[in-house]
SEKEGU-175070 format. One line per 3 residues: number of its first residue (from 1); their letters; for each residue z, x, y of N, C-alpha, C. Coordinates in steps of 0.2 Angstrom, whole numbers, plus 2048, in hexadecimal, padded with zeros to 3 digits. Last residue first. Layout:
# residues N
NUM = A = Z,X,Y,Z,X,Y,Z,X,Y ~ ...
***
This chain:
# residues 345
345 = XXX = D11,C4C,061,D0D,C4E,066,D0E,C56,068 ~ D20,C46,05C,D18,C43,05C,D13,C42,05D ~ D24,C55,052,D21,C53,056,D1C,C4D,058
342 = XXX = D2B,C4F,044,D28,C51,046,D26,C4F,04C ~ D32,C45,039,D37,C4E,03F,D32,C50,041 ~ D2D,C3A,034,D2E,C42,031,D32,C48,035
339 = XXX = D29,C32,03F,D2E,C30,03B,D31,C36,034 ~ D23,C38,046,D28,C3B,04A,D2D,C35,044 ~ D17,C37,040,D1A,C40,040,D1E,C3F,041
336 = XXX = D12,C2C,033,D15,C2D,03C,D17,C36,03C ~ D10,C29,027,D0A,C2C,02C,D0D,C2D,033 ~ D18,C21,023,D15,C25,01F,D11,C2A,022
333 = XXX = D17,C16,02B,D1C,C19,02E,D1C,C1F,029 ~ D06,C15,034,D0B,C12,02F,D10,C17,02D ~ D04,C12,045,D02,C14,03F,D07,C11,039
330 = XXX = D06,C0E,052,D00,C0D,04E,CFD,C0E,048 ~ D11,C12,056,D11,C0B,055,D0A,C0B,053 ~ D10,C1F,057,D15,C1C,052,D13,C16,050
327 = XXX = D09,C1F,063,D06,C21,05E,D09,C20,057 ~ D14,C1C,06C,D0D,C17,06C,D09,C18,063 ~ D23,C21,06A,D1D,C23,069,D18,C1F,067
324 = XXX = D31,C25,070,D2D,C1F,06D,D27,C22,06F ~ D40,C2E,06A,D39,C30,06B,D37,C29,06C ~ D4C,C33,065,D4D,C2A,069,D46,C2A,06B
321 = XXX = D4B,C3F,060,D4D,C39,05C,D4B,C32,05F ~ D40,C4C,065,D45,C47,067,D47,C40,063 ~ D3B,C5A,065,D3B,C55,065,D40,C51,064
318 = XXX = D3F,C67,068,D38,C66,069,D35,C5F,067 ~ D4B,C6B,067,D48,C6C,061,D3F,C69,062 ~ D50,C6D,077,D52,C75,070,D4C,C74,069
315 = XXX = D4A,C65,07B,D49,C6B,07F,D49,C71,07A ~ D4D,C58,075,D47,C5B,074,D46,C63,07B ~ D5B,C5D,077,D59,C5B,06E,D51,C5E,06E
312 = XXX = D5B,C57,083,D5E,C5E,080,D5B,C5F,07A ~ D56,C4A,088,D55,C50,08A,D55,C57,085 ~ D61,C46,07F,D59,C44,07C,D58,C49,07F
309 = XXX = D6D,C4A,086,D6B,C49,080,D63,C49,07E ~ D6A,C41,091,D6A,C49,091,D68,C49,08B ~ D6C,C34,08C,D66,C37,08F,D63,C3B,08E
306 = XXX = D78,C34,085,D71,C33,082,D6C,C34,085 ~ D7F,C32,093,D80,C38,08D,D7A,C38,088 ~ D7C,C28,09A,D7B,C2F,09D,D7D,C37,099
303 = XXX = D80,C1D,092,D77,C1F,094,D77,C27,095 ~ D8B,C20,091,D87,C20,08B,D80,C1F,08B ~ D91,C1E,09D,D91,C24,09C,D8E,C25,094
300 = XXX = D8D,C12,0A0,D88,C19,0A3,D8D,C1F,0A0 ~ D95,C0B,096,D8C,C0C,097,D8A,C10,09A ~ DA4,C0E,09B,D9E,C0E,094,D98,C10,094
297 = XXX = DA1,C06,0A7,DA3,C0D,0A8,DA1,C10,0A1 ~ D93,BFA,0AB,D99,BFB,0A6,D9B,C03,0A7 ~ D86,BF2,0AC,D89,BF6,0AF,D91,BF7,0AD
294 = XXX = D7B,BEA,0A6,D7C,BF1,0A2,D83,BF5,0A6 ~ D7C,BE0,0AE,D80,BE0,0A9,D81,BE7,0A2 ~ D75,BDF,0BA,D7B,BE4,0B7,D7E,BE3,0B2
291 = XXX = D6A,BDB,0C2,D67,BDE,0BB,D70,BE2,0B8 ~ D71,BD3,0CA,D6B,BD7,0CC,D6B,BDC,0C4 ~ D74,BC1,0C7,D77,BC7,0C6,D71,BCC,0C7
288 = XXX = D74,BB0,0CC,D6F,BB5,0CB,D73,BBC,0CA ~ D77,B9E,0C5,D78,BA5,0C7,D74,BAB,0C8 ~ D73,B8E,0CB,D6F,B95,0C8,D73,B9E,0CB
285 = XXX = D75,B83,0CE,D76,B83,0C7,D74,B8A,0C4 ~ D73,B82,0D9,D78,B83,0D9,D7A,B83,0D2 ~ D65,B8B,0E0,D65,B87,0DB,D6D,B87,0DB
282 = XXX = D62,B98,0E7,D62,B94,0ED,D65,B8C,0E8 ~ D5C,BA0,0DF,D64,BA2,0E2,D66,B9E,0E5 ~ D51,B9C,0DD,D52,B9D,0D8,D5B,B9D,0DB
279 = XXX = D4A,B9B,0EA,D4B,B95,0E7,D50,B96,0E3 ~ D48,BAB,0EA,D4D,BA6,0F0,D4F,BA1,0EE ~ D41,BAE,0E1,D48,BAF,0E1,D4D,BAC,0E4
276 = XXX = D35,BA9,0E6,D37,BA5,0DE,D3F,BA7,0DE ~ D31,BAE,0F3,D33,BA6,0F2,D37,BA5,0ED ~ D35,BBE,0F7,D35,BBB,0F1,D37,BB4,0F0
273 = XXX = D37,BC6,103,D31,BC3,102,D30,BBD,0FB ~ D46,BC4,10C,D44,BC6,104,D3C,BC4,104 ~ D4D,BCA,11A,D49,BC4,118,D47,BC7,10F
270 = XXX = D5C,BD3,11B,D55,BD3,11B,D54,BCA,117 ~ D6B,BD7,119,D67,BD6,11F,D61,BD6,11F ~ D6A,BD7,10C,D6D,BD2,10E,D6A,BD1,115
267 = XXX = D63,BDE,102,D5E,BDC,105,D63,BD8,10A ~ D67,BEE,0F8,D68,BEA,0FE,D66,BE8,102 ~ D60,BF0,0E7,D60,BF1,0F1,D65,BEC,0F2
264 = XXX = D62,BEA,0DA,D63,BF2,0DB,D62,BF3,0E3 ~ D53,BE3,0DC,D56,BE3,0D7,D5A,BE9,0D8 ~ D45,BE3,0E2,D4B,BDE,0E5,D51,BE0,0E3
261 = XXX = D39,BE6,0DA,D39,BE8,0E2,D3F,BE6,0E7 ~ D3B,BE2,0CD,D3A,BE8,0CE,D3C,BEA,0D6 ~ D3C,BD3,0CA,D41,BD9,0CF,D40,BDF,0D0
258 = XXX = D35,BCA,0C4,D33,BCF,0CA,D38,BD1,0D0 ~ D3D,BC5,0BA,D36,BC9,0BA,D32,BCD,0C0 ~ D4F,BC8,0B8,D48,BC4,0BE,D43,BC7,0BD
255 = XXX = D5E,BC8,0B3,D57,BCB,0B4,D51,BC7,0B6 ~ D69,BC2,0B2,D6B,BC9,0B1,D62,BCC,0B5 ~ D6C,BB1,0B4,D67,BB4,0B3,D69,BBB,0B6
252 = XXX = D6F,BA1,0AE,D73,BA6,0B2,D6D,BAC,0AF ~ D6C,B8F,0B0,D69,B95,0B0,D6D,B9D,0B4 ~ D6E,B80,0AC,D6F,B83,0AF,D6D,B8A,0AD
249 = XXX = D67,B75,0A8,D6D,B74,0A9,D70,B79,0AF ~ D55,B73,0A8,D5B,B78,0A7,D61,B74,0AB ~ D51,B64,0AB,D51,B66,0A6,D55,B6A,0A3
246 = XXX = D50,B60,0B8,D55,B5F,0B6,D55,B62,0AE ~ D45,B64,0C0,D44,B5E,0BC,D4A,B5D,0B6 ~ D4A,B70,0C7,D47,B6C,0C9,D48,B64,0C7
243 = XXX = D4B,B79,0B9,D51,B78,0BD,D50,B6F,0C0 ~ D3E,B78,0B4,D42,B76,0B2,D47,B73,0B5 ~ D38,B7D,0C3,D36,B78,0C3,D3B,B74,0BC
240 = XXX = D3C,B8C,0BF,D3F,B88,0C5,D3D,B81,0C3 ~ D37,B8F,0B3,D3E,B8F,0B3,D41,B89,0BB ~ D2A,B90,0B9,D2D,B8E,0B1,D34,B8B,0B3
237 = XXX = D2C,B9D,0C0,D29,B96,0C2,D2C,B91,0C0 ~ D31,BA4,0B7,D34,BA4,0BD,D32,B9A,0BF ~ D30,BA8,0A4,D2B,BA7,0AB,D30,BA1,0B2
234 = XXX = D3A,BB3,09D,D3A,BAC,0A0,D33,BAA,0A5 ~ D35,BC0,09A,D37,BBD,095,D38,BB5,096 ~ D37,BC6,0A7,D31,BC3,0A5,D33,BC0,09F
231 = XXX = D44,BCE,0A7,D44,BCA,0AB,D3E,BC4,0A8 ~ D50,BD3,098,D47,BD4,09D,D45,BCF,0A0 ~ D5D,BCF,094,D59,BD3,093,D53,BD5,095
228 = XXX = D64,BC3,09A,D68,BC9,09B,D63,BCE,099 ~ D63,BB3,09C,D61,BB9,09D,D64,BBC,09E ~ D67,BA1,096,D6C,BA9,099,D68,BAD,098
225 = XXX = D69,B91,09B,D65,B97,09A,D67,B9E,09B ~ D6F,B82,095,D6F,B89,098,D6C,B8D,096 ~ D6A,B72,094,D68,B79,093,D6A,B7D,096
222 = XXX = D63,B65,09B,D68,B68,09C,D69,B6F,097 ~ D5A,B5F,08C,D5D,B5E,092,D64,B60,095 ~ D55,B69,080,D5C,B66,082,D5B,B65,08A
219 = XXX = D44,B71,081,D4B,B72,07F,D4F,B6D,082 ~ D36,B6F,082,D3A,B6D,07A,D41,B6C,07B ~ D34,B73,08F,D33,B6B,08E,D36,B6A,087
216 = XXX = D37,B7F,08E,D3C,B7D,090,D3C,B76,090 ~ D2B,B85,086,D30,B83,083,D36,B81,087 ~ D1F,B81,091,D20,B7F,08B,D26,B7D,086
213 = XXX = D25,B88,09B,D22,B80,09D,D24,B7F,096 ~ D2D,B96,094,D28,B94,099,D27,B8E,098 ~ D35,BA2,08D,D37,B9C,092,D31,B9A,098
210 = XXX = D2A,BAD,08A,D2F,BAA,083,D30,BA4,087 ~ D27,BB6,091,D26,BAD,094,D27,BAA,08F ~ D22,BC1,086,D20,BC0,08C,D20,BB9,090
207 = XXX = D1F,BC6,07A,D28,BC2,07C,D28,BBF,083 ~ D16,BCC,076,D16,BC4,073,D1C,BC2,076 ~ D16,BD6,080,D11,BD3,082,D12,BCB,07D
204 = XXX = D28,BD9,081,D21,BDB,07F,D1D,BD5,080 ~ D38,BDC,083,D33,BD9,089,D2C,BDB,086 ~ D45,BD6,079,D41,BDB,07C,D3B,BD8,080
201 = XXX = D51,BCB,079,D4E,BCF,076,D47,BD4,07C ~ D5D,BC0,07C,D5F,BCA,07B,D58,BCC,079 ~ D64,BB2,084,D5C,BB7,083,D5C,BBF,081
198 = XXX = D69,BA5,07E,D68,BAB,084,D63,BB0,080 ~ D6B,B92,083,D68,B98,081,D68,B9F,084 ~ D75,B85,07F,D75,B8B,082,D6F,B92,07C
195 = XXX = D72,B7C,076,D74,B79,07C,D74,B80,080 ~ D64,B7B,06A,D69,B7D,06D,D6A,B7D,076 ~ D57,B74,065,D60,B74,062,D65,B76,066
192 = XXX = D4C,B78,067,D4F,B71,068,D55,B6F,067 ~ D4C,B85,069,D4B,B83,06E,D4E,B7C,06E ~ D4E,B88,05B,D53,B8A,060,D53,B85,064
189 = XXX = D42,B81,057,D46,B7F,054,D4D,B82,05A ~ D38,B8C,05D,D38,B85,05F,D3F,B80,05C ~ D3D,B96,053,D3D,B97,05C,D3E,B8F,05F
186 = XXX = D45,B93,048,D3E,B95,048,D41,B97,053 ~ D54,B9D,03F,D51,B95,042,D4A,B95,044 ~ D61,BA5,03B,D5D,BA3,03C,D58,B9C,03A
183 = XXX = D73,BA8,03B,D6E,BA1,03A,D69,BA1,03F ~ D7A,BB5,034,D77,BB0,039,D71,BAB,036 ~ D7C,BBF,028,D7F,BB7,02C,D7E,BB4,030
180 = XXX = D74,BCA,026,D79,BC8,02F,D7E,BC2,02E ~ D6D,BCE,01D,D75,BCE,01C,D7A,BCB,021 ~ D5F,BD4,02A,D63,BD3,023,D6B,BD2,022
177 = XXX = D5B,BCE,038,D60,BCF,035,D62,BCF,02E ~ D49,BC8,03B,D50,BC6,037,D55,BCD,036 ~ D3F,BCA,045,D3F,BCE,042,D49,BCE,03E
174 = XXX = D3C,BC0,04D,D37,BC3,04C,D3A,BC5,046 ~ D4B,BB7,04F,D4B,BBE,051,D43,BBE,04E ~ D57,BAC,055,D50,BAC,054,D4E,BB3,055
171 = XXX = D64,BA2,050,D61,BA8,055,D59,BA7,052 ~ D75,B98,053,D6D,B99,052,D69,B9C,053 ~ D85,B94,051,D7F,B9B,055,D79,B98,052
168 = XXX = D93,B8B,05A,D8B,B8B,054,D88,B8F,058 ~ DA4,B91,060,D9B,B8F,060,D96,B8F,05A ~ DAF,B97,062,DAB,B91,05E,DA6,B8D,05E
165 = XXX = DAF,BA2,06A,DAF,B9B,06B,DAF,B97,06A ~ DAB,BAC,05F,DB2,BAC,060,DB5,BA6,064 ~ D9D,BAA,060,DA3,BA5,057,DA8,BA8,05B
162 = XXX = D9B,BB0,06B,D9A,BAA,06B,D9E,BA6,066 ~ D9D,BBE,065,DA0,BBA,06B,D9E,BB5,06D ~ D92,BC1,05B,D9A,BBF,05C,D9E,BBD,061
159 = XXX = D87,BBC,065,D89,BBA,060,D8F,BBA,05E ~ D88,BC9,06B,D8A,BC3,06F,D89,BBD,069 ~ D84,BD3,062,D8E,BD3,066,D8E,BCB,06A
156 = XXX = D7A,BCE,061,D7D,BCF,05A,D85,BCF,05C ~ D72,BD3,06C,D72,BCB,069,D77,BC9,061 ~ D72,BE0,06B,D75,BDD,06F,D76,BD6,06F
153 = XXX = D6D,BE3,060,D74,BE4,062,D79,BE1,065 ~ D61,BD5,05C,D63,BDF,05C,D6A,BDD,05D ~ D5D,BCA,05A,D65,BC9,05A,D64,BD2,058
150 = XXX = D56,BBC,067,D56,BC3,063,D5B,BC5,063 ~ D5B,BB1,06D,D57,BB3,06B,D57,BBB,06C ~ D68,BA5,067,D68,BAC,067,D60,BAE,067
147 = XXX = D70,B94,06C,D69,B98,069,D66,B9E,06B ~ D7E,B8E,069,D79,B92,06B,D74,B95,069 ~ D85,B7D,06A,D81,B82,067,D7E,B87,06B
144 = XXX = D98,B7B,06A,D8F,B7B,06D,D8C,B7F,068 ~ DA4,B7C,067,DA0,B76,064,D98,B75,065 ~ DAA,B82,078,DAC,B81,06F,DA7,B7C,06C
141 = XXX = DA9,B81,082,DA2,B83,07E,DA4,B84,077 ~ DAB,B73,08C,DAB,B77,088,DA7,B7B,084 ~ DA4,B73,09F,DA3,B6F,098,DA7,B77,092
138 = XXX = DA7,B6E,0AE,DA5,B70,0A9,DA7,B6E,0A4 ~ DAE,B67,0BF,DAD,B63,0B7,DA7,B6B,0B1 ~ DAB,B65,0CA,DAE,B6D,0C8,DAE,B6D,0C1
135 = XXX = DAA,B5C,0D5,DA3,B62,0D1,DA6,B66,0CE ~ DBA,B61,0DD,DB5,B5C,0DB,DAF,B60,0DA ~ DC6,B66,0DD,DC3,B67,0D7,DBC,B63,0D7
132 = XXX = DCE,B6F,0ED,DC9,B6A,0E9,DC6,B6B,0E3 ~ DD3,B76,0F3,DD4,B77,0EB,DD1,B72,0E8 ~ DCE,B83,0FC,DCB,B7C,0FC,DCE,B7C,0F5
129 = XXX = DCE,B90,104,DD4,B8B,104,DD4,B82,100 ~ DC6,B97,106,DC4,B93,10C,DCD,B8D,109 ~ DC7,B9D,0F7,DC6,BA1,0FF,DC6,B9D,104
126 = XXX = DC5,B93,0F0,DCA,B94,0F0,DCB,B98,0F6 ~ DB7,B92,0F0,DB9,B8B,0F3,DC0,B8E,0F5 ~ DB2,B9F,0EA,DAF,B9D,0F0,DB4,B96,0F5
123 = XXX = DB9,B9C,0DE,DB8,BA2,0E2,DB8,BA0,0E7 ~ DB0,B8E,0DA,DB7,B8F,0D9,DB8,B95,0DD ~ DA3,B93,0D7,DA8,B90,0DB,DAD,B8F,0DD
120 = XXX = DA4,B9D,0CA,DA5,B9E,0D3,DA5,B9D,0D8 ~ DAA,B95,0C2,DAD,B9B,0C7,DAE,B9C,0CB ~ DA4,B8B,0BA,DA5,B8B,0C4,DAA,B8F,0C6
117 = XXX = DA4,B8A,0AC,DAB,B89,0B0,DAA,B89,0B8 ~ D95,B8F,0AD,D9B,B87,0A8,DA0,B84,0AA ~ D94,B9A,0B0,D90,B94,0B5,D95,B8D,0B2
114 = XXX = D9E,BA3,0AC,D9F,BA0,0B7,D9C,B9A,0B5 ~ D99,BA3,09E,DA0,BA0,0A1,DA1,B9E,0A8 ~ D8E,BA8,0A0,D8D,BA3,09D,D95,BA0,0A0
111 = XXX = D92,BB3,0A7,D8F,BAF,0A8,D8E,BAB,0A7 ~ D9A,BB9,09A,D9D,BB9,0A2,D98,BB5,0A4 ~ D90,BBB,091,D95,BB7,091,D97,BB3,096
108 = XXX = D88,BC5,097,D86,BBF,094,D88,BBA,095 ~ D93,BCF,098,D91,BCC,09D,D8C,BC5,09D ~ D92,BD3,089,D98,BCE,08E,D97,BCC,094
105 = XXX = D87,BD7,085,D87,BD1,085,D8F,BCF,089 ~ D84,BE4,08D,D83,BDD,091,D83,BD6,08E ~ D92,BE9,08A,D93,BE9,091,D8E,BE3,092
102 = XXX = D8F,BEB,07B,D98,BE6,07E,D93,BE3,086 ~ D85,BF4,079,D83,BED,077,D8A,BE7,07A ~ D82,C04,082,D8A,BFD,082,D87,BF4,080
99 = XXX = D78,C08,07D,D7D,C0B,081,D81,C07,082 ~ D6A,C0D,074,D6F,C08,074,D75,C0B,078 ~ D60,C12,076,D5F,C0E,073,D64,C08,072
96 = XXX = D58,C1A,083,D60,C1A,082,D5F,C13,07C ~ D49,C26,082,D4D,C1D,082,D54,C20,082 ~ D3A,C2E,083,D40,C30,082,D46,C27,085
93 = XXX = D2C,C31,086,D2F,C30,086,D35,C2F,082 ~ D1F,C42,088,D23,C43,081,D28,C3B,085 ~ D11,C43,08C,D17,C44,091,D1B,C3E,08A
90 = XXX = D05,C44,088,D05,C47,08D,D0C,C47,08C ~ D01,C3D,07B,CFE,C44,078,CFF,C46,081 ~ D04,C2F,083,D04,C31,07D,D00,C38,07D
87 = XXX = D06,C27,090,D09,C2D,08C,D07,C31,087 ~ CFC,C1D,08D,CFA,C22,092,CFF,C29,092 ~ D06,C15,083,CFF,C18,080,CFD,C1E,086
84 = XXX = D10,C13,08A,D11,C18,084,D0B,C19,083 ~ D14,C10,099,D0E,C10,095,D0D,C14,090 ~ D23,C08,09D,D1F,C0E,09C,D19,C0D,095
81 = XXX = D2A,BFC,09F,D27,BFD,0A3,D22,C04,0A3 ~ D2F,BF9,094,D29,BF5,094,D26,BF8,09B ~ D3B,BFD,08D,D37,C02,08F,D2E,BFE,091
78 = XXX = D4D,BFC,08A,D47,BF9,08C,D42,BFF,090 ~ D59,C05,08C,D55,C02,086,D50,C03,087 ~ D5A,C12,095,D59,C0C,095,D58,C0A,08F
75 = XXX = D53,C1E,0A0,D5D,C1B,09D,D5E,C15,09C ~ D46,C27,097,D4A,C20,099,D52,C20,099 ~ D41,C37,09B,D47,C33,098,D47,C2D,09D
72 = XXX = D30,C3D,098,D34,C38,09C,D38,C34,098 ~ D2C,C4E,099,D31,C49,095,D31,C45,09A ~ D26,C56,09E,D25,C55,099,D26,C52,093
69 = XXX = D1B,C5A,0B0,D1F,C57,0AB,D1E,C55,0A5 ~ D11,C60,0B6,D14,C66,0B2,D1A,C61,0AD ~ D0C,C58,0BD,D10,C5B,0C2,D12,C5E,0BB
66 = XXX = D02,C51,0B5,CFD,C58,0B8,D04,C5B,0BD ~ D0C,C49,0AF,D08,C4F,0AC,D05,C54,0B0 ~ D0D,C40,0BC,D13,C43,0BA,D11,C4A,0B5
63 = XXX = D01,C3A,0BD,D02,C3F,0C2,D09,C43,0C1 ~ D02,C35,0B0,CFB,C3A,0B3,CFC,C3D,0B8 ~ D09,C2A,0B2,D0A,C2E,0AE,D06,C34,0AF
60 = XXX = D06,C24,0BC,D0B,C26,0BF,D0B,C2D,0BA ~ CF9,C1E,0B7,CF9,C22,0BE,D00,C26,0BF ~ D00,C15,0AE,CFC,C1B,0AB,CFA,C1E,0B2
57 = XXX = D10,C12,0B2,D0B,C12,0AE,D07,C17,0AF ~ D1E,C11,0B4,D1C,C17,0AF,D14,C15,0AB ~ D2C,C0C,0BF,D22,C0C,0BF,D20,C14,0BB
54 = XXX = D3C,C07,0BF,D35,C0C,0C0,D2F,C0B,0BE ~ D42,BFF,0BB,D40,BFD,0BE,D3B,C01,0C2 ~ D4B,C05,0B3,D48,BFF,0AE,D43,BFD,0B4
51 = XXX = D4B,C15,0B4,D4F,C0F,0B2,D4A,C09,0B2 ~ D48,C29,0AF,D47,C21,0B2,D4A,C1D,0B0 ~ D46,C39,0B3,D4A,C31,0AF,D48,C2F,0B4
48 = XXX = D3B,C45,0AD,D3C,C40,0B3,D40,C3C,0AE ~ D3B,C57,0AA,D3A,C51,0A8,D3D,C4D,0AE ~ D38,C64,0B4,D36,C63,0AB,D33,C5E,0A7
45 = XXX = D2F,C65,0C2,D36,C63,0BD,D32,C64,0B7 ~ D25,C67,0C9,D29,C6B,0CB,D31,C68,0C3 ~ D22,C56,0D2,D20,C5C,0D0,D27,C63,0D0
42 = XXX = D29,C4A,0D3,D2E,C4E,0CE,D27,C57,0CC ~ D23,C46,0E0,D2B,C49,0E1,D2C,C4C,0D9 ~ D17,C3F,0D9,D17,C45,0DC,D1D,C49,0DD
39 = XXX = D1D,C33,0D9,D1D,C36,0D4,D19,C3E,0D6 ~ D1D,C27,0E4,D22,C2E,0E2,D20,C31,0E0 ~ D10,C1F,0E2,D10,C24,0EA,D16,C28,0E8
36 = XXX = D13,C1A,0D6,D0C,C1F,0D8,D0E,C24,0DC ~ D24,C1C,0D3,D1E,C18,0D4,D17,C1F,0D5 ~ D35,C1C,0CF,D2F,C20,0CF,D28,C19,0D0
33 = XXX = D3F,C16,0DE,D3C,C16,0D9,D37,C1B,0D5 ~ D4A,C23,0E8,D45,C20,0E6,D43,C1D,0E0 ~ D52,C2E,0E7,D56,C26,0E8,D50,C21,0E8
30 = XXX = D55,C39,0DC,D51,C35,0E0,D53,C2E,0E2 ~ D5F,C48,0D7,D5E,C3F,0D8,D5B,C3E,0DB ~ D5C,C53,0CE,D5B,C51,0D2,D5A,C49,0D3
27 = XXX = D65,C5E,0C1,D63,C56,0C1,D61,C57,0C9 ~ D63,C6B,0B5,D63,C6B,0BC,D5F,C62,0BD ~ D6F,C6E,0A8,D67,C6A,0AB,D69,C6B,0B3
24 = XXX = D79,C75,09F,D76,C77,0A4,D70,C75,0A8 ~ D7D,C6A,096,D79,C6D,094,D74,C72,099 ~ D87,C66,09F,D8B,C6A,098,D85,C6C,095
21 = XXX = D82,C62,0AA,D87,C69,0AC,D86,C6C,0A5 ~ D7D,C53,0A4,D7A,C5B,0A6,D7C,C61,0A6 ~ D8A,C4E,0A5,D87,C50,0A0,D82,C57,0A0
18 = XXX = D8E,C4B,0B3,D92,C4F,0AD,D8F,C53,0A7 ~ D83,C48,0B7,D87,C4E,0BA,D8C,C51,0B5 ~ D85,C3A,0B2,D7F,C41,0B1,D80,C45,0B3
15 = XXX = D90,C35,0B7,D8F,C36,0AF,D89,C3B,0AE ~ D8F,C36,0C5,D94,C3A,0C3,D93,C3A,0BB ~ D80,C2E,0C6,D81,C35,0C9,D8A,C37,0C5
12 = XXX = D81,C22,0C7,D7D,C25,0C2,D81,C2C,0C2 ~ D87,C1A,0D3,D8B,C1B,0CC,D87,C1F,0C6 ~ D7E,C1E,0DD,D83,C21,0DC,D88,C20,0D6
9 = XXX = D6C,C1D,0D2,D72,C1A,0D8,D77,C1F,0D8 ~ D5D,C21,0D5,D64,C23,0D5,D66,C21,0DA ~ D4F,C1F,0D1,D53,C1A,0D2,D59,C1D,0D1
6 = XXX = D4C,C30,0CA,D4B,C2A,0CC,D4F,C22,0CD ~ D4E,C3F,0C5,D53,C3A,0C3,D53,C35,0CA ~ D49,C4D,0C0,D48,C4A,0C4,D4A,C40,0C2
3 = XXX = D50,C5D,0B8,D4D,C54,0B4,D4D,C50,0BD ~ D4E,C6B,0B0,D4D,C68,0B7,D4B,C62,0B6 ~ D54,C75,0A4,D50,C70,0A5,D51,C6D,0AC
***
C-alpha cells in the first residue's frame, strides 16, 4: 500500500516509519496541508493521512477519488474536518480513537496549573534575575469546583486528576457515563457552579460555541477556562470581550477556531493576519499552547500504530474497525453493515 502522509512534521516520521516497514507500506511525507490546490499530489497512492488540520471536504474528497484513492486515515480522534457524507460509497475513512487519554488531559492540568501559580511568569522574571513576588498571588485548587464538559476518556482521566487535588467535579455529558460516579448536572448548572471549567468534548454542529456571550454571562466571575479539544467549541470574539469585562478570570487554550492556518508554522518573524489571536496572546490572563497536548512519546507512537493498523486490517480484510461512516449514522444499529463486519460500502 502507498499512503501519502500530509501535514508532516519531523516527529511524525520515526513512529510511521517504524510501523509501515512491518507491514511493508510505502509512506510519503507531504509537508503540506491537504487542501483543493494539494490533493492532486496523492494521485497515484492507495490512501492519504491526515491531522486535524487538513481540508476533507467534498472538492477535496472528489479529487482524491478520481486520483484512484481509497482510504483516508485520520491520526486523530476528531474528525469534523471530513465530509462523511461526500465520502460515503467513494473513499472508506479510518480515526485513531484513542491514543494517549494521559497526554491531553495532563496537559490540561499543566495549564491549569502555569496560569494559577504564574509559572510562567515566574520563568520569565527569574531569567532577568527579578525575584520579585509581586502579582504572583494565585489561588488553591483544593476545594474548587470543576466543571467537566464531556467525560469520553479524556474527560474521565482529567477528572481523576482533579479528585487527586481535592477538588468538587461536576460534568456534563449528552450522553451520562453509567456506573461513573461522576456527578452529573445540566450545562447551565455547570456554568453556574463552577470555578474552573474545561472542555473534552467533540466539535459537532450542537457543540458548536458551547462558550459563547450567552453562557459566559451565567458563569462565576473570574472563571477559568481550559480548552484542550476543538478550537470552535468557544466562540473567540465571545471569549475576548468576557476576558475584557472581567468576567473570565482567566483562559488557558490548547486550540483556537481558526488555527487551521497558524497552528504547527513558524510565524515569529512574520506579521500574523489574525486580530482575534493577537488580542488573545496579547491578555495576561491568557495562555495559548499550539494545539500540543496530543504531543507525548506515547501518543505518536499510538497514533502511528493504530493508523498503519487500520490501513492494514482494511487492505488484508477489506474493512476496518475504527471505520466512520455517515451512513452508520443514519441508520439503526440492526441495519448498519459495518456494525455486522461488513463492508460500509
Amino acid at each position: 500500500m502507498k499512503i501519502a502522509l500530509f501535514d508532516a512534521k519531523d516527529y511524525d516520521r520515526p513512529a510511521f516509519e517504524k510501523y509501515a516497514a512491518l507491514h511493508d507500506f510505502e509512506i510519503k511525507f507531504f509537508e503540506t496541508k491537504l487542501t483543493e490546490d494539494t490533493a492532486d499530489l496523492a494521485r497515484g497512492f492507495d490512501a492519504v493521512c491526515i491531522f486535524v488540520n487538513d481540508t476533507a471536504n467534498r472538492p477535496v474528497l472528489e479529487a482524491l477519488y478520481e486520483n484512484g484513492v481509497k482510504a483516508l486515515a485520520l491520526r486523530c480522534a476528531g474528525y469534523n474536518n471530513v465530509d462523511l457524507e461526500a465520502a460515503y460509497g467513494k473513499i472508506h475513512v479510518f480515526r485513531v480513537p484513542a491514543y494517549s487519554p494521559y497526554a491531553v488531559a495532563e496537559h490540561a492540568m499543566a495549564l491549569l496549573l502555569t496560569s494559577v501559580r504564574r509559572i510562567h511568569k515566574a520563568y520569565i522574571r527569574t531569567r532577568d534575575f527579578n525575584f520579585s513576588l509581586n502579582g504572583m498571588t494565585g489561588f488553591d485548587l483544593h476545594g474548587k469546583t470543576v466543571g467537566v464538559v464531556g467525560t469520553g476518556k479524556i474527560g474521565r482521566v482529567f477528572i481523576d486528576i482533579c479528585r487527586g487535588f481535592g477538588m468538587n467535579v461536576i460534568a456534563y455529558d449528552k450522553f451520562p457515563a453509567k456506573d461513573s460516579g461522576i456527578d452529573y448536572v445540566t450545562l447551565d448548572e455547570l456554568f453556574e457552579r463552577s470555578d474552573i471549567i474545561s472542555l473534552h468534548c467533540p466539535l459537532t454542529e450542537e457543540t458548536m460555541h458551547t462558550v459563547n456571550a450567552g453562557s459566559i454571562a451565567k458563569m462565576k466571575k473570574g472563571v477559568v477556562l481550559i480548552n484542550t479539544s476543538r478550537g470552535a467549541l468557544v466562540d473567540s470574539e465571545a471569549l475576548l470581550e468576557g476576558i475584557k469585562q472581567r468576567q473570565i478570570g482567566a483562559a488557558c487554550l490548547d486550540v483556537y477556531e481558526e488555527e487551521s492556518d497558524i497552528f504547527f508554522e513558524d510565524f515569529s518573524g512574520h506579521i500574523v493576519n489574525d486580530d482575534t489571536i493577537a488580542r488573545l496572546i496579547s491578555m495576561p490572563n491568557v495562555i495559548v499552547t499550539s494545539h500540543q497536548a496530543f504531543l507525548t512519546r506515547e501518543a505518536l507512537e499510538n497514533i502511528a500504530q493504530t493508523t498503519v493498523e487500520n490501513l492494514a486490517q482494511f487492505e488484508k480484510e477489506g474493512l476496518c474497525d475504527n471505520e466512520l461512516c455517515y451512513h452508520c449514522g443514519q441508520t439503526q444499529m440492526s441495519e448498519c453493515r459495518h456494525n455486522k463486519k461488513q463492508r460500509c460500502f
